[in-house]
C-alpha positions as CSV (number, residue, x, y, z in Angstrom):
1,X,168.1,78.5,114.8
2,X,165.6,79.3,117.8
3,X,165.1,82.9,116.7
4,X,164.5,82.0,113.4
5,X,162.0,79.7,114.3
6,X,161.0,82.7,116.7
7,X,160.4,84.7,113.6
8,X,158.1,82.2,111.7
9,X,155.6,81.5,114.0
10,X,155.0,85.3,114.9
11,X,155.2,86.1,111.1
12,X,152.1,83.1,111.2
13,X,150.7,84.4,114.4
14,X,150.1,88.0,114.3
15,X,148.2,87.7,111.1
16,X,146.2,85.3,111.5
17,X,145.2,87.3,115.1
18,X,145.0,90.3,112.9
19,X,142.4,88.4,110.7
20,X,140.5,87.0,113.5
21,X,140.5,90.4,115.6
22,X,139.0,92.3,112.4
23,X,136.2,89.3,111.8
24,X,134.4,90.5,115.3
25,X,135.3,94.1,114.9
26,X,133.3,93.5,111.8
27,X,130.4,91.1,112.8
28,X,126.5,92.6,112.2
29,X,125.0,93.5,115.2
30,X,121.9,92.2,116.6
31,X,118.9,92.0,115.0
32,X,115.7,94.7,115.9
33,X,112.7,93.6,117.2
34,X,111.3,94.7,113.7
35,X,113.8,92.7,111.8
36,X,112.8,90.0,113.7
37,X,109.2,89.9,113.0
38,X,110.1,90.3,109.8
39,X,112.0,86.5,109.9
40,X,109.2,84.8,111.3
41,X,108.1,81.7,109.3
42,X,105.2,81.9,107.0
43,X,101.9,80.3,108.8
44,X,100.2,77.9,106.6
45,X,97.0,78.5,105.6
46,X,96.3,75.7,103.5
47,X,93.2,73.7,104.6
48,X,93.8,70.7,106.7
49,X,92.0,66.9,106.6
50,X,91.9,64.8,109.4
51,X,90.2,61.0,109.5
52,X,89.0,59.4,112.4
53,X,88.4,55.8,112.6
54,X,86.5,53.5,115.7
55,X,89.5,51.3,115.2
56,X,92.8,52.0,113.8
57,X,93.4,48.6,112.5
58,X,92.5,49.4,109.5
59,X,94.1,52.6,108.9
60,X,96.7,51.1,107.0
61,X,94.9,48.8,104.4
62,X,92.4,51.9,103.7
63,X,93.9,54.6,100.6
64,X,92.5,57.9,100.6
65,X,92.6,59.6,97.1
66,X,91.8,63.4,96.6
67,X,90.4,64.1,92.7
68,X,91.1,60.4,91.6
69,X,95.2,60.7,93.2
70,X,96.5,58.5,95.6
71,X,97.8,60.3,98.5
72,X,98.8,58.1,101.2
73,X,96.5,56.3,103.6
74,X,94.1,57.0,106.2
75,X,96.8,56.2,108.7
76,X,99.0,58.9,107.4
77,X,96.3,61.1,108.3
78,X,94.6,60.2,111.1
79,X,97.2,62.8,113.4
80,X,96.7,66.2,114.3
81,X,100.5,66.2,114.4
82,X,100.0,65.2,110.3
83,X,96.8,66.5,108.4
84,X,96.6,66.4,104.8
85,X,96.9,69.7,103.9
86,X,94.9,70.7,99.9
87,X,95.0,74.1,98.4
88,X,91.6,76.1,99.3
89,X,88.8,75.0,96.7
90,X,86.4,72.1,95.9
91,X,87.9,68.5,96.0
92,X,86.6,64.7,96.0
93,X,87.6,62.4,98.9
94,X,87.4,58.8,98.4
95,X,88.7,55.9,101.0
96,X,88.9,52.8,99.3
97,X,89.4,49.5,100.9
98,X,91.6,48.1,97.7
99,X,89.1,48.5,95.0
100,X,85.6,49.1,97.0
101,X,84.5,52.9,97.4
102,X,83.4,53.1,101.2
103,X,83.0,56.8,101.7
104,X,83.4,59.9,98.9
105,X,82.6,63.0,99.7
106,X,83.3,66.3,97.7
107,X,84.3,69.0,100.1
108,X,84.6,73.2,99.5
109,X,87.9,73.9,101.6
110,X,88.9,77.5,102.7
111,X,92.1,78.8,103.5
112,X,92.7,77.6,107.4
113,X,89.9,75.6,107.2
114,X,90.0,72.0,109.4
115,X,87.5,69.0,108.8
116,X,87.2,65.7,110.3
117,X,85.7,62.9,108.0
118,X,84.6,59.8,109.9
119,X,85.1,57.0,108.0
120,X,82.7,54.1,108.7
121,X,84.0,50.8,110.2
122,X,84.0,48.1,107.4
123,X,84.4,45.1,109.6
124,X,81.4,43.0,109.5
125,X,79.9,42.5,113.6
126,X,77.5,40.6,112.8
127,X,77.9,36.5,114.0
128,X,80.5,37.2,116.2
């Protein structure tokens, strides 16, 4: 009984070391310096729109909307680490505090292009 149990586990063995032997006589073999550029990522040229506030506690109640869509608001934006990147051409920024217009502004945007719109503080200072 031991050498027939012998024989199955080499009849399993050697193939399967046969199969994993061939897999790294067979693996590619590292990639050129070339083929390596060649993998890079694709940089992103699309402009980019950042909003700076004096305070950022209202970032969240202000929508910005770019040709009359809502994209998110002026918190969402307000990062280098997260611009709102637009395809290159003209386009109309609004920020709305619910339904009041407080800035709109119709930008030309090239390819890599970066802008900065300052949005105006709409708390009131005055009495306080």
């Amino acid at each position: 009984m031991s050498i027939l149990n012998t024989a199955r586990t080499a009849l399993v063995t050697v193939p399967a070391f046969a199969i994993l032997t061939g897999c790294a006589l067979f693996s590619e073999p590292p990639l050129t310096a070339e083929q390596q550029q060649q993998l890079q990522p694709i940089q992103d040229l699309r402009p980019q729109l950042l909003f700076s506030l004096n305070t950022n506690e209202q970032a969240e109640e202000l929508k910005v909307y770019v040709n009359t869509l809502y994209v998110g608001t002026v918190a969402d934006f307000n990062s280098a680490t997260r611009p709102l990147r637009l395809l290159s051409g003209e386009h109309t920024i609004q920020i709305r505090d619910q339904d009041e217009v407080l800035l709109q502004e119709t930008l030309e945007l090239e390819s890599g292009a970066v802008r900065v719109m300052h949005v105006p503080d709409t708390h009131n200072n005055s009495g306080a």
